[in-house]
N, C-alpha and C positions, 0 to 999 in steps of 0.2 A: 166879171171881176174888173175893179176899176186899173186903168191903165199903171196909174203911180203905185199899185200896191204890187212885192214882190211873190213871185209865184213860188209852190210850193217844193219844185224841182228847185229852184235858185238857193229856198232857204236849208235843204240840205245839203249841197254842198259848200256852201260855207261854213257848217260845222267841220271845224279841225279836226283832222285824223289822233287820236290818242291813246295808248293803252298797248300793249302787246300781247297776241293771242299766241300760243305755242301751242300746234300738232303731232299727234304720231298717232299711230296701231298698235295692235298686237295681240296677242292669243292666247283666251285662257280657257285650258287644256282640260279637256273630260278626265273622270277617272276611268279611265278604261285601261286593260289591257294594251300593252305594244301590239299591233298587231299585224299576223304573216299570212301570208293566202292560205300554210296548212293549218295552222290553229283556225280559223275563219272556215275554214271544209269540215271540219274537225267537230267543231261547235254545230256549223249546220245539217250537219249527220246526226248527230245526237239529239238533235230538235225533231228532225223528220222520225227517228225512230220513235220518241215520244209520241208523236203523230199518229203514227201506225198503230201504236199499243192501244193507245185509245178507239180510234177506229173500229178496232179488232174484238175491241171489249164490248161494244155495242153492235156486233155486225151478229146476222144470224148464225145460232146452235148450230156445231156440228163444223162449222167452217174452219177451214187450217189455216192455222196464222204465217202470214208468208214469210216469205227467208229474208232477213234483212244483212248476215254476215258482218252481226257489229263487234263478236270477239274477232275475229279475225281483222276487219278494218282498222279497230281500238292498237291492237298487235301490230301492223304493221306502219297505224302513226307514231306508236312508243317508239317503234326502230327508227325512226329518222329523226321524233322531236328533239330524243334525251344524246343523237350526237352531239360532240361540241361543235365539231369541223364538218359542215354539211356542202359536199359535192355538190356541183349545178346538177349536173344532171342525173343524180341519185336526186337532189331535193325535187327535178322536174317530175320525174318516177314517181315517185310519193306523192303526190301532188295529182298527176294523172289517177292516182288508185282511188285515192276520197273523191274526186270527180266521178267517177265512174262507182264509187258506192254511193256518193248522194244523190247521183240520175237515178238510179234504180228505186233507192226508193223516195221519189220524185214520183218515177212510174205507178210506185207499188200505192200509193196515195190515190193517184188517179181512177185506178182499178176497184179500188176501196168505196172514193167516194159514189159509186154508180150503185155502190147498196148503202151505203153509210151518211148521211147529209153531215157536211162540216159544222154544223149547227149545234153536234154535240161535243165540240172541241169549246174549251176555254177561251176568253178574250184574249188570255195572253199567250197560251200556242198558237192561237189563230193567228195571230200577228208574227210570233215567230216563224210559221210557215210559208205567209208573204214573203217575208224578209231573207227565209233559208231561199225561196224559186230565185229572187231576183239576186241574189249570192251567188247562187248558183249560175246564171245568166252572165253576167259581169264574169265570175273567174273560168268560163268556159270560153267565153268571148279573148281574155287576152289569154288563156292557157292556148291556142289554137291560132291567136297571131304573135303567140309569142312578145307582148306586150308588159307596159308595168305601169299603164293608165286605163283608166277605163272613167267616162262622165258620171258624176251621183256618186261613186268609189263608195261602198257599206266599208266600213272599218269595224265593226261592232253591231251583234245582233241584239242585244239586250240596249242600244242605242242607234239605230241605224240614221239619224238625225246626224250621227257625226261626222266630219267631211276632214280630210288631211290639207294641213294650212301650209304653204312652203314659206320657212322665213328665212332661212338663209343663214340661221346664226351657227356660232360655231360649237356648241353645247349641242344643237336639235336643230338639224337641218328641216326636219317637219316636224307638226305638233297637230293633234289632234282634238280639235273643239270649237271655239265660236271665235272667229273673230273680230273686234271689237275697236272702236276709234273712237280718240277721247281729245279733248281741247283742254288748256288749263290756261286759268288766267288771275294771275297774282295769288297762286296756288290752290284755286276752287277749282275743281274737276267738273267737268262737263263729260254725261254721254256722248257724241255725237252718233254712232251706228254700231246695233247688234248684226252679225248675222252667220250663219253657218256655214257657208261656201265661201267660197276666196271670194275678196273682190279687192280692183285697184284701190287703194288708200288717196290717190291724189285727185281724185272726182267729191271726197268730202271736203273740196278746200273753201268752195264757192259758200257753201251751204254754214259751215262754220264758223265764215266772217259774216253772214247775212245775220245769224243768230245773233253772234258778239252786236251789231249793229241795234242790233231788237232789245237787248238788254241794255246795255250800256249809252244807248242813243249816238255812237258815231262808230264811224269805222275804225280798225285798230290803227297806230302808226304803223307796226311791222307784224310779221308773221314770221314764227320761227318755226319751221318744218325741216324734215328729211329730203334728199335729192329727187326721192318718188315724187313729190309735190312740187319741182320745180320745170313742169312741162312746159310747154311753149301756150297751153289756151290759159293756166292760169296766170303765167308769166305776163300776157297781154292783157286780161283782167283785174289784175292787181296794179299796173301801169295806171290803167286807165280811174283806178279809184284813189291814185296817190298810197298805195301801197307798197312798201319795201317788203318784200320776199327773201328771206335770208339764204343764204348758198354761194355757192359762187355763181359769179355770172358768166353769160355764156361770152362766147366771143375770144380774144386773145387779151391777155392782159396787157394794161396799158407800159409803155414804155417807160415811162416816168419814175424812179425808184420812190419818189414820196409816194406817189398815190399808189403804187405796187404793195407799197410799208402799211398804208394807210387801208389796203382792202385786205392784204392781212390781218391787222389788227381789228378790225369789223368780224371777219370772219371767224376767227378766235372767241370773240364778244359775245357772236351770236350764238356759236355751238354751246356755251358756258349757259346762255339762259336757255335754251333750248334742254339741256341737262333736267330740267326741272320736271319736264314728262316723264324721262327714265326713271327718274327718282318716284314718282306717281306710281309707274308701274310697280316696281322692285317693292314700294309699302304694299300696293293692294295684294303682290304677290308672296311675299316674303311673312307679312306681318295678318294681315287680313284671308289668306286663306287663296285667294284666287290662282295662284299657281295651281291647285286639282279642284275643280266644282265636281260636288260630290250628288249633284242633281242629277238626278234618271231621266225627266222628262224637258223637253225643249223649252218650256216655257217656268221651269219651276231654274233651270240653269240662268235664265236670264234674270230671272229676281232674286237669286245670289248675286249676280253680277250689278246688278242697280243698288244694291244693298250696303257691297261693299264699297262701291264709290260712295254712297250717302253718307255711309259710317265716316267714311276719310275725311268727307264734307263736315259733320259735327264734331270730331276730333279738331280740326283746324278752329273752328267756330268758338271753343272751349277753349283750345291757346291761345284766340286773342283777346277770349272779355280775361282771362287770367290774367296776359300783359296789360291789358289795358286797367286793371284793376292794380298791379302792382307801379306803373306809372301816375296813375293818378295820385300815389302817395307822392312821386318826386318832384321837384320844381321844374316842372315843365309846361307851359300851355295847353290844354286840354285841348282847344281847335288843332294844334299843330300833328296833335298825335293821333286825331282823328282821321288822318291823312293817311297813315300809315299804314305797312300792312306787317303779317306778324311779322316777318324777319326784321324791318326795321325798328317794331319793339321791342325785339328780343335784345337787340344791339344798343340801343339806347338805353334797355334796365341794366345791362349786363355794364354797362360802360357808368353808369351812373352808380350805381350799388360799388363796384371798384374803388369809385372816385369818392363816394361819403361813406365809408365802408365803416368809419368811425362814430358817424354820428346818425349814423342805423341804429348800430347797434346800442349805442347808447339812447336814444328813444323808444329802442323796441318796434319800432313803425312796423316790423316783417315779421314779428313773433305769429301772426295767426296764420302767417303763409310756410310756417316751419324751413325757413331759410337758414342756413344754418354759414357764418360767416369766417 
C-alpha cells in the first residue's frame, strides 16, 4: 500500500457516529400451566402409571399387574390441591407422599423393564418418562435440602424446554418461557437473541452496535438501554467508539446546578426515546399474541416469535408507503420527506390536512383514502 493512500482502519473512523439504537429484553411466556412442585409430582405420577399400564399390557400371561396406589395418591393430592390456605408444612406432607408414590413407581418400571423392552412404549410416553425420572431427581434433591432452586428447573412435562425467567416486575415476579432481546431502530425491530435459560441481557450490547454498524455503515451516536447494560466493560467500550450510553453516569454529580439541570434534562430525554422498546413489546404482546406462545415444541415457539416481529416489521412498512402516499399529494418536497420516518409523516399530514383542511376537501384529493374531514 502506497504510503499517501489512507488505510482502511483510518477511513472507518472518520465516519461519524449517527442514528440511535434502543435495547431491552424480555419474556414471552409458554402456555403452560403456573406451576407447583405438587401439581408437577402429580402429573408425573400419572405419566409413570401410564408407563406401567402399558408395560404390563405386553409383559407375559399370567403376570400380576403391580400395585401402583393411584386412587389413593389421586385422594390424598385432591386433599391438599382443592385447599385454599395451604399450611407449610401440611403442603411439605403432601409433597413428601407423591414423592414417595412416584419413587415406587420409578422402581415398579424398573422391575418391568428386565421383561418388558421400552421399545414398546410410544415416542411421546417414552419422553415423558425421561422427563417424569429427571422430575423426579430435581424435586427429590430440593425436597431433602429443603430448597426452591434447583439448575435445568422442568416447570412443564408436556414442555420440559421451559425454564423460569426472573424479571422482577410487579405483575410476575417470574414468568415462564424464552427469553428474548430485541434492538429498535427508528421503530424496525431487530431480533437480537432467542433463548430458554436466563441469561444477563447487558453481554448483547457489544454484539448489537456491531450489527447496527453492518447495516447502517457507522456506529450509532447513542444507545438507549436499561441500567443492566450500563456496566463498567461496556461503559469503557462505548467510550472508546465515541458512543453515548444513556443512564446515569457513574460517579457523583457535578456541583454546578446548570450542568446538574442540564443531565437531568438528557436523562428525561433519554428514557422518553427509550419508551419506544416498551411500546415494541406491549404491541407484540398485547396485539400480536406474544404475551402466551401457544407452541409445544422449542423450535416451532421460536417461529412464532420471529414471526411476530416480522408481522410488526410489515405493519410499519405499510404506514409509511400509506404516509408517504398521502404526502405526496401535499406541497411538500418529496426528497425532504424521504428523510422521514413514519412519525414524522404522520405529523406533517396531520398538521397539513388541518392547515388546508378546506381546499382538500374541495378538490377531493383524499376521497380514495376515505378521510373523512
Amino acid at each position: 500500500m502506497a504510503s499517501g493512500e489512507p488505510s482502511a482502519e483510518l477511513e472507518e473512523e472518520e465516519i461519524p457516529n449517527k442514528g440511535q439504537l434502543i435495547l431491552d429484553a424480555t419474556c414471552a411466556p409458554a402456555d403452560i400451566a403456573w406451576p407447583t412442585n405438587l401439581n408437577l409430582l402429580n402429573d408425573a405420577r400419572e405419566k409413570t402409571e401410564q408407563v406401567i399400564d402399558q408395560l404390563h399390557a405386553h409383559a407375559p400371561k399370567g403376570m400380576k399387574k403391580p400395585r401402583t396406589y393411584r386412587q389413593k395418591a389421586r385422594r390424598d393430592y385432591l386433599n391438599m390441591a382443592k385447599k385454599r390456605q395451604k399450611q407449610a408444612k401440611a403442603l411439605r406432607r403432601s409433597i413428601g407422599k407423591q414423592l414417595a408414590y412416584l419413587e415406587r413407581n420409578l422402581r415398579t418400571i424398573d422391575a418391568l423393564m428386565k421383561l418388558v423392552p421400552l421399545t414398546v412404549l410410544d415416542k411421546q410416553l417414552y419422553r415423558d418418562l425421561l422427563v417424569s425420572t429427571e422430575l423426579h431427581r430435581q424435586q427429590k434433591e430440593m425436597y431433602q435440602t429443603q430448597s426452591k432452586r434447583s439448575d435445568n428447573r422442568i416447570v412443564s412435562i408436556a414442555q420440559p424446554h421451559v425454564r423460569p425467567i426472573v424479571r422482577g416486575k410487579a405483575s410476575a415476579k417470574v414468568e415462564f418461557g424464552m427469553k428474548i432481546s430485541m434492538s429498535v431502530v427508528m421503530g424496525w425491530c431487530t431480533l437480537d437473541r432467542m433463548s430458554w435459560n436466563a441469561y444477563n441481557e447487558g453481554g448483547d450490547l457489544k454484539a448489537a452496535v456491531e450489527q447496527y454498524r453492518k447495516v447502517y455503515g457507522s456506529y450509532p451516536e447513542s444507545v438507549h438501554a436499561d441500567k443492566i447494560y450500563r456496566n463498567r466493560e461496556n461503559l469503557q467500550w462505548c467510550r472508546q467508539h465515541n458512543i453515548r450510553l444513556s443512564g446515569v453516569p457513574l460517579g457523583r454529580p457535578p456541583k454546578d446546578a446548570a450542568l446538574r439541570s442540564e443531565r437531568k434534562r438528557q436523562i428525561k430525554l433519554d428514557e422518553g426515546i427509550r419508551n419506544a422498546v416498551e411500546g415494541k413489546f406491549g404491541q407484540a404482546k398485547r396485539k400480536f399474541g406474544m404475551q402466551r406462545i401457544k407452541g409445544k415444541l422449542p423450535n416451532t415457539s421460536e417461529t412464532m416469535v420471529s414471526l411476530i416481529i416480522l408481522v410488526m416489521n410489515l405493519q410499519k412498512l405499510l404506514e409509511v408507503q400509506f404516509l408517504r402516499q398521502i404526502g405526496s399529494l401535499l406541497p411538500r418536497p418529496a426528497a425532504k420527506m424521504a428523510e422521514w420516518d413514519s412519525l414524522g409523516l404522520l405529523k406533517f399530514v396531520l398538521s397539513a390536512m388541518m392547515g388546508q383542511k378546506d381546499d382538500c376537501a374541495k378538490t377531493g384529493h383524499f376521497a380514495r383514502y376515505s378521510i373523512a374531514f
